[in-house]
C-alpha positions as CSV (number, residue, x, y, z in Angstrom):
1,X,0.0,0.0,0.0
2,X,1.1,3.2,-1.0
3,X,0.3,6.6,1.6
4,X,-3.4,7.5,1.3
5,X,-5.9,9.9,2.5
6,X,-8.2,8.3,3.8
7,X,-11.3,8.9,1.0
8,X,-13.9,9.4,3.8
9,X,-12.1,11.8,5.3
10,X,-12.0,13.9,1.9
11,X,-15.9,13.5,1.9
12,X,-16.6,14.8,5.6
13,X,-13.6,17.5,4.4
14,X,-15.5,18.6,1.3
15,X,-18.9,18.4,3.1
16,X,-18.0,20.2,5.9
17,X,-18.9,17.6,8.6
18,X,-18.2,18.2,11.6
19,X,-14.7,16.8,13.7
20,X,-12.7,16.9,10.5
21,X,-10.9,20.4,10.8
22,X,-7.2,19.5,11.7
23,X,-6.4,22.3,13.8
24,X,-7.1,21.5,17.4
25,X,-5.5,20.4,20.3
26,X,-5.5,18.3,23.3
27,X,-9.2,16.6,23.3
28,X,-10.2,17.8,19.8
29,X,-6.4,17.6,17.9
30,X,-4.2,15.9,15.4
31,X,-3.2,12.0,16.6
32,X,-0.8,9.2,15.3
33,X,-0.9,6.0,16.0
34,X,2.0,3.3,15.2
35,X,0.2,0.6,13.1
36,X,1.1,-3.3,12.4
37,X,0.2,-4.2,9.1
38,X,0.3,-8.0,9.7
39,X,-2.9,-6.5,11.7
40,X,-3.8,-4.3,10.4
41,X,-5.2,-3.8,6.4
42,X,-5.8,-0.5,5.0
43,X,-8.9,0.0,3.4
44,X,-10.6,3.6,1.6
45,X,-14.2,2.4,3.4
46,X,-12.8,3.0,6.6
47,X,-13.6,6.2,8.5
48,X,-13.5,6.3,12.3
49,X,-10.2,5.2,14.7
50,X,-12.5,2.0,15.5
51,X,-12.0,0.6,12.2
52,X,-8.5,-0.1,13.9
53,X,-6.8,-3.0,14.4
54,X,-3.0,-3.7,15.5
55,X,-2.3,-0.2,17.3
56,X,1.5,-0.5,19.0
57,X,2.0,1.6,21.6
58,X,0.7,4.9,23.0
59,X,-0.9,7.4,20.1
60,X,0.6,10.6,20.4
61,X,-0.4,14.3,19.5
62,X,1.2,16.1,16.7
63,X,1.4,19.7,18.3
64,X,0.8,22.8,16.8
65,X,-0.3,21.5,13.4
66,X,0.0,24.0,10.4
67,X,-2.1,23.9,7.3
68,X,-0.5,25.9,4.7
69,X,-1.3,26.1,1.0
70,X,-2.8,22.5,1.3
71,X,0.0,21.1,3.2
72,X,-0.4,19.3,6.5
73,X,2.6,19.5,8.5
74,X,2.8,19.7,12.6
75,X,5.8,18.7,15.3
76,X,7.7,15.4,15.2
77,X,6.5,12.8,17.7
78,X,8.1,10.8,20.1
79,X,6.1,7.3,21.0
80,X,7.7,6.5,25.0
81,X,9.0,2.8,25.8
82,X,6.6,1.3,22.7
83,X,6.5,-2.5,22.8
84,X,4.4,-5.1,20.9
85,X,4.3,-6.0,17.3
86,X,6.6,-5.0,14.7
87,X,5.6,-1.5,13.4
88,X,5.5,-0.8,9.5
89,X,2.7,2.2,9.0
90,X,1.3,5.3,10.7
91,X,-2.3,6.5,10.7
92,X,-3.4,10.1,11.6
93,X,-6.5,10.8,12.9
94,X,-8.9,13.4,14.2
95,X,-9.5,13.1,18.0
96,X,-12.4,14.4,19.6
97,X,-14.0,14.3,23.0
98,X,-16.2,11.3,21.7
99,X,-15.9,7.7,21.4
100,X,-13.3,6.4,19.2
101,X,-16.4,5.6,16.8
102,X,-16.4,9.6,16.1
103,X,-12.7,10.3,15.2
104,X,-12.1,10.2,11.9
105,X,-9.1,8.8,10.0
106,X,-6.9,10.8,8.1
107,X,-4.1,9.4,6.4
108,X,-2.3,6.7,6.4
109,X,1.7,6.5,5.7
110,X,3.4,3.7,5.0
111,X,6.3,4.7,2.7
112,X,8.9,7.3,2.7
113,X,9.2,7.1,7.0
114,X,12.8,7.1,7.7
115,X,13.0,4.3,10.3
116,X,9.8,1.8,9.5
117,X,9.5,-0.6,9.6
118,X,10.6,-1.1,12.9
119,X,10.4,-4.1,15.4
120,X,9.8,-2.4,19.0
121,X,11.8,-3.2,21.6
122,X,10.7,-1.3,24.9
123,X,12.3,2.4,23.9
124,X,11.3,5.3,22.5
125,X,10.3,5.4,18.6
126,X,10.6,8.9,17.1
127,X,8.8,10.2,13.7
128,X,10.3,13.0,11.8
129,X,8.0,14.6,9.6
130,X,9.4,15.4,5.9
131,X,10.5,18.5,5.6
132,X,8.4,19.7,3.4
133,X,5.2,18.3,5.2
134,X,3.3,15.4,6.6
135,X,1.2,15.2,3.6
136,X,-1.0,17.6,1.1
137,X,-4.4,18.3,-0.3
């Protein structure tokens, strides 16, 4: 699988539905989560976080995310003491103050990540972002 948007997302996007802007923070912000494909199968029907399956690790919060000229981009993040299954994608998606049945995917990167796939082994895994973004519109 190549890197995707997730096509559901585009729809809420386009549509203006709500818990798809990109912009918040904390309760309502950008999230990655570490992903084993062996688990895990992309697919373009699926839309909210519970369509999940082989999460590794704590998801972490990409701070202060930027949208600029249709470019996503946002801090590097740092998963603490990750163990579990080998690790070969990331998903983003939009947190809310709901249930995980309410926060909608966003992309999901499987190429071009400098360190994946990776086979955790109890430390830290850190994501640097391209320089030139986390993906575009």
């Amino acid at each position: 699988m190549a890197n995707a948007i997730y096509p559901k997302y585009k729809e809420a996007v386009l549509g203006g539905a709500a818990n798809s802007a990109l912009t918040g923070s904390g309760t309502t912000g950008l999230f990655a989560a570490l992903v084993d494909t062996g688990t895990y199968t992309y697919s373009a029907a699926h839309e909210f976080y519970s369509s999940l399956a082989g999460v590794v690790g704590t998801d972490q919060e990409v701070l202060t995310p930027t949208l600029t000229n249709g470019v996503v981009d946002g801090t590097d993040v740092t998963f603490p003491s990750v163990t579990g299954n080998s690790v070969e994608a990331i998903v983003l998606y939009r947190k809310n103050a709901g249930a995980n049945t309410t926060w909608r995917l966003v992309a999901y990167i499987d190429t071009s990540v400098t360190g994946l796939p990776v086979t955790p082994n109890g430390g830290n895994i850190g994501i640097t972002w391209n320089a030139s973004g986390i993906f575009a519109l």
